[in-house]
N, C-alpha and C positions, 0 to 999 in steps of 0.2 A: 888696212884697206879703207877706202870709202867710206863703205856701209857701218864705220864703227866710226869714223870722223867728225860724222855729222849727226848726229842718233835721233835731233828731235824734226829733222830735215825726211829721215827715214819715215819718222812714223806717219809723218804729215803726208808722204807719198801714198804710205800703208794705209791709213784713212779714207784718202780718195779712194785710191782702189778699191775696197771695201763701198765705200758709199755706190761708185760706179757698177760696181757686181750686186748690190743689193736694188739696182732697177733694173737686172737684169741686162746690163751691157755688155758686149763680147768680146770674149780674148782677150782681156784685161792683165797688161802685164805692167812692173815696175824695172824700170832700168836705170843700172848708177852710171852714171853719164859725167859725175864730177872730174875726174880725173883725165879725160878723154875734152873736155867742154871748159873747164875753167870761169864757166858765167852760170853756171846752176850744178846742182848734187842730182838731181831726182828729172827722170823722164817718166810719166805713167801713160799711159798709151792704151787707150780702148775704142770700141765703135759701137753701133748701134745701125739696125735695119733701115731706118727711117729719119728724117730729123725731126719728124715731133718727141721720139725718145733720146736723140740727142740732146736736144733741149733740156728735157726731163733729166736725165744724167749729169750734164753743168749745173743746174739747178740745187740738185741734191748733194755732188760734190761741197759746190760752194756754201751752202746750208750747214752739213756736219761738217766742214774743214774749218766754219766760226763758232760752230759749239764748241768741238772740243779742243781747235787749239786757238782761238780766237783772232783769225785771221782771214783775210778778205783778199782775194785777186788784186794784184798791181795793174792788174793788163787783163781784160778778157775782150777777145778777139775772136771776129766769126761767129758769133752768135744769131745776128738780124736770117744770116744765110744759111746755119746752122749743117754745115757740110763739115766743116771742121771748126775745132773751135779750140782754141788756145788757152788756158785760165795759167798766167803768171803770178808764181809767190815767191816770183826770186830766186829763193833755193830749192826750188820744185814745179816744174811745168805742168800741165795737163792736156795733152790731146784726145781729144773728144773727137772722133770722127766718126761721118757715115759710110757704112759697109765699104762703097764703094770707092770712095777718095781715100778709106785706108788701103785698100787693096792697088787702089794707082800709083799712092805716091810710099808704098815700101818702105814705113819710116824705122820698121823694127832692123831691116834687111840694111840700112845704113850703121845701125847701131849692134851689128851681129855682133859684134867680138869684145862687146861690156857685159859685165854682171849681171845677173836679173837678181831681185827681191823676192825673193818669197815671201809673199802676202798672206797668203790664206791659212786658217788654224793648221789645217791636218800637213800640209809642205813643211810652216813652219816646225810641226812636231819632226816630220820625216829629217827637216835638216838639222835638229838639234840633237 
């Protein structure tokens, strides 16, 4: 599968999402998108009420994503506008969205029928 393919692709996903739930971002999922996409392994997909905590959330992603794997955005995109925001690492996307351009533009609802990651301690216990 995917998610065993690429492992330090995963965790780099796994991170964001973590960083993005630790400022409180919402419905923060990871999806393996590798095999369906062939130009990235990792979609992570969250939102935020407002874009001053969108902001706040790309911020913080990209901050712990060069602690600990020392890695910095190829591409980040839609920030000035902070409605959606793209952070490119190649092998792992980031959509940053607000509330309501997640809700318009359905991006989970495109990507229904790939994996999801379980990110969080207590899932990952449940899935192992």
């Amino acid at each position: 599968m995917t998610a065993d393919r690429f492992p330090e692709s995963k965790a780099l996903a796994i991170t964001a999402a973590r960083a993005a739930d630790d400022k409180k971002a919402d419905d923060t999922i990871v999806l393996s998108v590798g095999e369906l996409l062939n130009i990235t392994e990792y979609f992570v997909v969250t939102s935020a009420p407002n874009r001053r905590l969108v902001r706040t959330i790309v911020e913080s992603i990209e901050e712990v994503v060069g602690l600990e794997h020392d890695r910095k955005p190829l591409r980040l995109e839609g920030l000035s506008e902070a409605q959606w925001v793209l952070m490119d690492y190649g092998d792992v996307v980031v959509h940053v969205f607000v509330d309501e351009m997640r809700q318009y533009y359905e991006i989970e609802r495109l990507y229904r029928d790939v994996p999801r990651v379980e990110w969080r301690p207590d899932e990952a216990v449940a899935a192992g």
